[in-house]
ZAMARGU-4260 file (C-alpha; in steps of 0.2 Angstrom, whole numbers, plus 5000, padded with zeros to 4 digits):
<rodrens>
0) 5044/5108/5059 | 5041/5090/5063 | 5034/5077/5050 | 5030/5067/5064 | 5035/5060/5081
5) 5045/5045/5079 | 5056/5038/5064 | 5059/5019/5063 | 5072/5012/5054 | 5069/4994/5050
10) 5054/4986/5046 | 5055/4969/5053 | 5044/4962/5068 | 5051/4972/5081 | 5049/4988/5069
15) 5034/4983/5065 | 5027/4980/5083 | 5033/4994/5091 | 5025/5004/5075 | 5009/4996/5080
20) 5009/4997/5097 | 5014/5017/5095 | 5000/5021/5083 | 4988/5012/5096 | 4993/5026/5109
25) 4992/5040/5097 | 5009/5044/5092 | 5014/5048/5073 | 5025/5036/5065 | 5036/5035/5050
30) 5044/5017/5047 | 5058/5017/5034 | 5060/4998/5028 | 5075/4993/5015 | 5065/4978/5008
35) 5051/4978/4996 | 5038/4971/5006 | 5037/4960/5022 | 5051/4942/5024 | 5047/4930/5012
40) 5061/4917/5017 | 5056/4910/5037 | 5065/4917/5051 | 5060/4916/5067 | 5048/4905/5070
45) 5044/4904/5088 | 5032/4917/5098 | 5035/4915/5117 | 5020/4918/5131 | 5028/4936/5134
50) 5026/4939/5117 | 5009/4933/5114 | 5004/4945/5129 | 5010/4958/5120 | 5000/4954/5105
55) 4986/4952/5114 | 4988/4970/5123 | 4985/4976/5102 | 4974/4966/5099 | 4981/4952/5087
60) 4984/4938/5097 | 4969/4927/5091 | 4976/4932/5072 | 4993/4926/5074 | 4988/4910/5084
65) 4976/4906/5069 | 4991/4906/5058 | 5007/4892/5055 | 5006/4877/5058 | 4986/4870/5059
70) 4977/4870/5071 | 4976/4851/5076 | 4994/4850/5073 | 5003/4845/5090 | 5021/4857/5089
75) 5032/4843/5094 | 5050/4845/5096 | 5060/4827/5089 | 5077/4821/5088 | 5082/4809/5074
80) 5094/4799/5065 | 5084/4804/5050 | 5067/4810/5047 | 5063/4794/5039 | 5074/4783/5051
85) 5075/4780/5069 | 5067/4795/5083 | 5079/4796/5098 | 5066/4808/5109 | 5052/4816/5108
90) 5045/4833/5118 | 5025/4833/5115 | 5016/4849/5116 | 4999/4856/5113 | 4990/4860/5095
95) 4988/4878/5094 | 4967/4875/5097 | 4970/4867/5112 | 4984/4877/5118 | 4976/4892/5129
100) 4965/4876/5137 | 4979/4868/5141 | 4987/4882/5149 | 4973/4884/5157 | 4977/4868/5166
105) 4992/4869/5169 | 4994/4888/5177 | 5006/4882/5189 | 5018/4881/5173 | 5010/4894/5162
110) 5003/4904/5171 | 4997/4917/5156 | 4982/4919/5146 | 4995/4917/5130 | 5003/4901/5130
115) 5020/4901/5117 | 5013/4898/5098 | 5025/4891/5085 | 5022/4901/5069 | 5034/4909/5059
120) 5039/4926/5056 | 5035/4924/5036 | 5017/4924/5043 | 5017/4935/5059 | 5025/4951/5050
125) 5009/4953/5039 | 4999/4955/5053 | 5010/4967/5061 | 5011/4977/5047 | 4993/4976/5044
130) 4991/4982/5065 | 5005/4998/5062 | 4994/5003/5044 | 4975/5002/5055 | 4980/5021/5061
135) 4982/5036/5050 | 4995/5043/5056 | 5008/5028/5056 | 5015/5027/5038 | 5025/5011/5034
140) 5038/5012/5018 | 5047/4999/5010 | 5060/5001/4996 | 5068/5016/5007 | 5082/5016/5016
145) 5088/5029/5029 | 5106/5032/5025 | 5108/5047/5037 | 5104/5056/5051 | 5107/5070/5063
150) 5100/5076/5080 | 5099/5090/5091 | 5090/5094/5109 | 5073/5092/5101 | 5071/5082/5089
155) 5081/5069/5073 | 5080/5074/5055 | 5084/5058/5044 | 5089/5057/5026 | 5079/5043/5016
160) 5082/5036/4996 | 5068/5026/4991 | 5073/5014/4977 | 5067/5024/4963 | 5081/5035/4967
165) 5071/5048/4977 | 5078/5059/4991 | 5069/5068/5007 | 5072/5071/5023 | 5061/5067/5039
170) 5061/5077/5055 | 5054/5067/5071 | 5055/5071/5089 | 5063/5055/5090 | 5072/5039/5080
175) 5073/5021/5083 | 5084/5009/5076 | 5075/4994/5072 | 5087/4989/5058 | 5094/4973/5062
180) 5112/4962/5068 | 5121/4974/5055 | 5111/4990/5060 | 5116/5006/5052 | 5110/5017/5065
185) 5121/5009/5079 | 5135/5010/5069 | 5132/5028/5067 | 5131/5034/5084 | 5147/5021/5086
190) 5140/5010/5099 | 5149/4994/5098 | 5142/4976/5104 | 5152/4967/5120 | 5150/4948/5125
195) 5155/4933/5115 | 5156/4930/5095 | 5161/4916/5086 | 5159/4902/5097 | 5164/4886/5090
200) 5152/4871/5093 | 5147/4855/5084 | 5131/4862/5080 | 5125/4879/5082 | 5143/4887/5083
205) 5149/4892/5067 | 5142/4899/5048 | 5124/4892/5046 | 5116/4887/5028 | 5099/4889/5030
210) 5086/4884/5017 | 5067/4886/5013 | 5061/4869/5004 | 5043/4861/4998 | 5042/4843/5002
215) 5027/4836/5008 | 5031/4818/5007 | 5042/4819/5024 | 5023/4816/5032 | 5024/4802/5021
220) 5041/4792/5024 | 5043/4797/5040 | 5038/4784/5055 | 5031/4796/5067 | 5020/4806/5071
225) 5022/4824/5064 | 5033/4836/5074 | 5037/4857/5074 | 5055/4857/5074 | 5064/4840/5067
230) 5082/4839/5073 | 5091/4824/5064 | 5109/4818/5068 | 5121/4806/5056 | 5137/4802/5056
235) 5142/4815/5045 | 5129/4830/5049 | 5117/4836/5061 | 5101/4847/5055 | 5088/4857/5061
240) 5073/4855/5050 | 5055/4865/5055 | 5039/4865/5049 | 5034/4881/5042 | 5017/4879/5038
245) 5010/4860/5044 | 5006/4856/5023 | 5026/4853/5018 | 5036/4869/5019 | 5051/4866/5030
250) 5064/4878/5035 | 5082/4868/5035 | 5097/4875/5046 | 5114/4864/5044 | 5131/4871/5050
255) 5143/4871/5035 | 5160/4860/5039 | 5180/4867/5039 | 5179/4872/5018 | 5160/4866/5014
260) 5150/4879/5002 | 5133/4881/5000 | 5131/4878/4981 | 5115/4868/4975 | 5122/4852/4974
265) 5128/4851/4992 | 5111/4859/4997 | 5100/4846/4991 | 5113/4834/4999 | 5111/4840/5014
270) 5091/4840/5012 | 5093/4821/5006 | 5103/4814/5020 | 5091/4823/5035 | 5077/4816/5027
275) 5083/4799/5024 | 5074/4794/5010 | 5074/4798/4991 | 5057/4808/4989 | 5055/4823/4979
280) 5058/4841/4986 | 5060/4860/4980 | 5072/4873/4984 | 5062/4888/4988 | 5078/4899/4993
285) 5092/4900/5004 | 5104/4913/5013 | 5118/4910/5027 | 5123/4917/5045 | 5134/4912/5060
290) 5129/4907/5075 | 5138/4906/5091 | 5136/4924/5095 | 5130/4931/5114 | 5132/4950/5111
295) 5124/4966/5119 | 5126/4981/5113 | 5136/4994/5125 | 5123/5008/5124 | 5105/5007/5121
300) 5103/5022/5110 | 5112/5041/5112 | 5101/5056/5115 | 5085/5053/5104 | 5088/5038/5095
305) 5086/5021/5103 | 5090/5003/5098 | 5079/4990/5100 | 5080/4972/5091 | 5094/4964/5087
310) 5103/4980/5081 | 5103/4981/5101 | 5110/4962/5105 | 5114/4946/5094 | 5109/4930/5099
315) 5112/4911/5093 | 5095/4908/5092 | 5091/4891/5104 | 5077/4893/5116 | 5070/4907/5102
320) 5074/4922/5112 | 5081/4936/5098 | 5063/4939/5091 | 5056/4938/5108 | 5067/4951/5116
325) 5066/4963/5104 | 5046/4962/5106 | 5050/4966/5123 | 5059/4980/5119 | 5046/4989/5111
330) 5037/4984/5124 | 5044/4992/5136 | 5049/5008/5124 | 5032/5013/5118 | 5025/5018/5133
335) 5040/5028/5138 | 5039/5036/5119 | 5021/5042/5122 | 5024/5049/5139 | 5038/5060/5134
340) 5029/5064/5119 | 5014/5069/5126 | 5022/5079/5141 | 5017/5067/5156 | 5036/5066/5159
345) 5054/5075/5154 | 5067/5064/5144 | 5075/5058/5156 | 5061/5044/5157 | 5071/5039/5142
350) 5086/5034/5151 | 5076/5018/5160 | 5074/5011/5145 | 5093/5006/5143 | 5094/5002/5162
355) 5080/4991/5161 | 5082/4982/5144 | 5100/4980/5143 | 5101/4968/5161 | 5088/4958/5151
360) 5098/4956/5134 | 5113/4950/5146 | 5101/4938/5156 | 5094/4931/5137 | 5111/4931/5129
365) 5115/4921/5144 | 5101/4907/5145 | 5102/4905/5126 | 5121/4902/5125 | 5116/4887/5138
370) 5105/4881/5127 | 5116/4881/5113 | 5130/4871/5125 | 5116/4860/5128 | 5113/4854/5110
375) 5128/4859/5101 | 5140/4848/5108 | 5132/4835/5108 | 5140/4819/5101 | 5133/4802/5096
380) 5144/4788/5100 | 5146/4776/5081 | 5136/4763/5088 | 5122/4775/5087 | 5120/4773/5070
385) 5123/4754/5069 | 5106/4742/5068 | 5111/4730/5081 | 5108/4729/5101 | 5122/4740/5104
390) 5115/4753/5091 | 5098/4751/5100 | 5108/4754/5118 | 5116/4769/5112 | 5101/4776/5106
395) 5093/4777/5122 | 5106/4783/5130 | 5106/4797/5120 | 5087/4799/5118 | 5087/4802/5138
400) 5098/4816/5137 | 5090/4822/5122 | 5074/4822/5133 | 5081/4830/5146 | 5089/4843/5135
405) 5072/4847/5126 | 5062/4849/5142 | 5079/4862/5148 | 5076/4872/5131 | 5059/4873/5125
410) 5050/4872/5142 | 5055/4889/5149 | 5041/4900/5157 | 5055/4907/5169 | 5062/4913/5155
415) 5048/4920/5146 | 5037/4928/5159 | 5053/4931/5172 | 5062/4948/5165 | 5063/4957/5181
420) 5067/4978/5183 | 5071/4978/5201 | 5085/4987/5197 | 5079/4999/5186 | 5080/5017/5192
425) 5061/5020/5190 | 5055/5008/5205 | 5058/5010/5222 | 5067/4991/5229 | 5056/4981/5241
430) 5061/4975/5255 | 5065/4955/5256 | 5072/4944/5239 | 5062/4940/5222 | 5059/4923/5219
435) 5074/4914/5208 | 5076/4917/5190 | 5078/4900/5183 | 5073/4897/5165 | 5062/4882/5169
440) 5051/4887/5183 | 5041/4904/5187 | 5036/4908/5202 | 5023/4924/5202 | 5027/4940/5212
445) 5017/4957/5212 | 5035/4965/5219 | 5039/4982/5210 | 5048/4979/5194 | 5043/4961/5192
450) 5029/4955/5177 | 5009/4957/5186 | 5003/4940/5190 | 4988/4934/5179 | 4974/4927/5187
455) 4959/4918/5179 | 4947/4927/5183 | 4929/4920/5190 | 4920/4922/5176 | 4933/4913/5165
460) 4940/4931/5157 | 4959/4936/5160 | 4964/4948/5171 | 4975/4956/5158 | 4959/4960/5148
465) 4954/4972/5163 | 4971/4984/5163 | 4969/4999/5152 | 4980/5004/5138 | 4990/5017/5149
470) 4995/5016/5169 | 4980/5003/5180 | 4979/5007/5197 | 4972/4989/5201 | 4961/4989/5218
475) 4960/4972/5225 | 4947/4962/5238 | 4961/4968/5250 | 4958/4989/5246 | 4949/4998/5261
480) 4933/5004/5254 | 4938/5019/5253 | 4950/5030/5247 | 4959/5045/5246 | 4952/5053/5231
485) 4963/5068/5232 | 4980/5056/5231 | 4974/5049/5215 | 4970/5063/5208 | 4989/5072/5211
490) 4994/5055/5205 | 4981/5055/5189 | 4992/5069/5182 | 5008/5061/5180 | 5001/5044/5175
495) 4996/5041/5157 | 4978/5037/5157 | 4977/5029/5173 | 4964/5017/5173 | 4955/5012/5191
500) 4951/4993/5190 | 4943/4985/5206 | 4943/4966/5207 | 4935/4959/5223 | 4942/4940/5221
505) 4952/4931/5233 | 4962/4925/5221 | 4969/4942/5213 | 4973/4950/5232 | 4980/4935/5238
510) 4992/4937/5220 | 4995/4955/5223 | 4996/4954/5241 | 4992/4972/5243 | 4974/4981/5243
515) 4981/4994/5229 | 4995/4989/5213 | 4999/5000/5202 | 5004/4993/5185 | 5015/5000/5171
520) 5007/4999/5150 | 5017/4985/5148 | 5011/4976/5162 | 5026/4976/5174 | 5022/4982/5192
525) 5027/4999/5197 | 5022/5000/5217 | 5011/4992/5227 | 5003/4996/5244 | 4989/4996/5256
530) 4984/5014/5258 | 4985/5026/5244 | 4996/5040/5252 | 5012/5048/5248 | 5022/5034/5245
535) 5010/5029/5232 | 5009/5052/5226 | 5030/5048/5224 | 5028/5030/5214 | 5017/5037/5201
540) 5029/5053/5200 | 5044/5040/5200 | 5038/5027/5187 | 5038/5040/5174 | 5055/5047/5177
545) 5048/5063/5188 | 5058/5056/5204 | 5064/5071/5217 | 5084/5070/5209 | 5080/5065/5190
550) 5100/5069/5188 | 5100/5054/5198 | 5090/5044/5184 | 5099/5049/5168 | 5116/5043/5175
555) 5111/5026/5183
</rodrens>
């Protein structure tokens, strides 16, 4: 007998999402959480577009953009000698209340209805976990730990210990380990991570001291106008200082030298010397971890447990694309999860999540590694830190790079809005290339596999806001007026929900450029075409894993 449908094991933003997002569709959830409550010391901090448009598909969007820094608070990205010394180089962007405005204006860049917002995760979890416990049957769980679990050919029964020292066991039709970088369920089904560990760099390459610290009197001695994420370089150790919450709180990342400890005196230190002025501050907390990691795990999941977040890949976090990738994740697996739960298709749906996801972890891993060669080896020359003309030379010198370098890492829609499933086994190739996949250019393309377009839509509303929570068949100015009814009907009855959404705006045919789209839960395209005939009967049969040879899909 089942207890529910899904099990998930780790209860960070990834769990929590994909919690959320599953008691949305209507599918039971139990998430099992080894912490007492939601993080308390800041972690990620940076919510791409592609994230935000996943928020915005549940519903909390607005929520978590009201929260982190305020409102009127520009999240600039600055380089330093100190805090309180000289700025080499600045990347301005917009306040979070001017932010969906600006993107408005600048579409060809961003061309999404959710711009990236720079809040921590201390802040995002509790909304997320507020989101999963909305629905009555998605139970979340601190203080308990999964500490094993076995499967068979219908469902996973998991043994839990809650801290009091209790013991039960939960049966699910499917488990999902959300549980982190040293992730107990991918150990168990001995799936091991492949790519590069331990990369040694002058910053961002080796073991980390990161600490949580109250000091509001940086606004005060610094020179400059406020900034998100502070990056100071002296002649004895660079820092990565961000601004958790606008009001003082700040989130410090140094990289310990050859035989450095983090005890308190060297911590404060460390605080000292970034900041560059003697003011007042207080330790909040602090922990340790390594960067200089690229790794993917080799398998996404065995039989009816699946990995997602970073218990699926490891990634030294410049350009802020651990957190975001594992939102995808769920993403992409919570539709899949519903559609085998409720019968719309057999398990072998499940297979395309690892086709699809694990090409995406390598194209992360790979663009965040850049970006930690980009800053990380960096080296001021001495003269940089000298007050004369050649000190003044030098730190222009470096402040162009630095410029250059900040624009390279943090102005990055291609990355954000360009994850691509041409490959995957569940879309049928169309003829003719895909636009590139650069980091810092996206270029739009209603090809199968590749992210719908948005559009703005005439009367100022996204387009996004039209799709419905399952499968949209979307029907643009470029659809004859009529229809075979009878095709999407035998079509209806693979599809999840299948919503029919007719726009009659230039604009959207001419980014669809067909008369009829049919477009996946997570808002990737599934087909497109101008005539809804047996090629469309075969996509919608195809897209949930029912293709002719479905052997064909579980080994690709």
């Amino acid at each position: 007998m089942l207890d529910c449908e899904v099990i998930i094991v780790g209860g960070g933003p990834v769990g929590l999402f994909l919690a959320a997002e599953l008691g949305q569709r209507g599918v039971s959830v139990e998430l099992f959480d080894a912490k007492s409550g939601t993080s308390r010391h800041p972690a990620a901090n940076a919510n791409s577009a592609r994230t935000m448009e996943h928020f915005r598909r549940i519903g909390i969007a607005s929520k978590v953009r009201s929260l982190g820094l305020p409102a009127d608070y520009a999240p600039d990205v600055a380089y330093f000698t100190s805090i309180a010394g000289d700025e080499l180089a600045r990347l301005h962007q917009p306040a979070s209340r001017d932010a969906v405005e600006w993107a408005k204006g600048h579409a060809f860049t961003w061309p999404t209805p959710e711009p990236p917002h720079r809040c921590s995760q201390l802040y995002v979890e509790p909304v997320l976990l507020d989101a999963a416990r909305s629905y009555p049957d998605c139970h979340v769980h601190f203080s308990s730990r999964v500490v094993d679990f076995t499967q068979n050919e219908t469902s996973v029964t998991a043994t839990v210990e809650s801290d009091v020292g209790d013991t039960r066991t939960v049966t699910a039709r499917y488990l999902i380990g959300c549980d982190g970088p040293r992730s107990f369920v991918r150990k168990a089904l001995d799936i091991r991570l492949a790519g590069m560990a331990d990369e040694k760099r002058e910053f961002m390459g080796g073991q980390m001291d990161a600490v949580y610290f109250y000091a509001p009197d940086i606004y005060r001695v610094s020179k400059r106008a406020p900034a998100w994420q502070y990056w100071t370089f002296s002649p004895r150790q660079r820092a990565l200082i961000i601004a958790v919450d606008g009001a003082g709180h700040f989130i410090m990342n140094v990289q310990l030298r050859e035989g450095e400890v983090a005890d308190e005196d060297s911590v404060r230190r460390r605080i000292a010397e970034a900041i560059g002025a003697d003011i007042p501050f207080e330790v909040k907390s602090a922990s340790t971890w390594t960067a200089g990691f690229a790794l993917v795990a080799e398998r996404f999941g065995a039989g009816r447990v699946f990995l997602a977040g970073d218990a699926a890949h490891l990634f030294t976090p410049t350009g802020g694309l651990g957190y975001n990738t594992g939102i995808d994740d769920a993403a992409n697996l919570a539709w899949k999860l519903e559609a085998m739960i409720k019968g719309f298709a057999g398990d072998a749906l499940g297979a395309s999540y690892e086709a699809e996801r694990r090409p995406a972890a390598l194209r992360n891993t790979a663009f965040a590694r850049g970006f930690a060669d980009g800053i990380g080896h960096v080296r001021l020359p001495d003269a940089a830190f000298e007050a004369s003309a050649s000190g003044d030379a030098a730190r222009e010198a470096i402040g162009d790079y630095l410029a250059f370098h900040a624009t390279g890492e943090f102005v990055i829609p291609g990355v954000h809005l360009g994850t691509r499933y041409e490959a995957s086994p569940l879309v049928e190739a169309e003829a003719g290339s895909p636009p590139p996949d650069a980091a810092n250019l996206y270029l739009p393309t209603a090809r199968a596999g590749h992210r719908a377009p948005h559009v703005w839509l005439a009367d100022g509303t996204s387009l996004f806001d039209r799709f419905g929570p399952g499968f949209t068949l979307l029907c643009t100015k470029a659809a004859s007026a009529a229809f075979d009814a009878d095709a999407l009907q035998r079509a209806a009855r693979a599809l999840p929900r299948l919503a029919v959404v007719r726009i009659d705006e230039a604009e959207v045919a001419q980014a669809y450029g067909a008369g009829y789209v049919l477009i996946r839960p997570d808002q990737h395209v599934a087909w497109r075409g101008d005539a809804l005939d047996l090629a469309f009967e075969a996509a919608a049969r195809r897209t949930v894993g029912l293709c002719a040879n479905e052997a064909a899909l579980v080994t690709q």
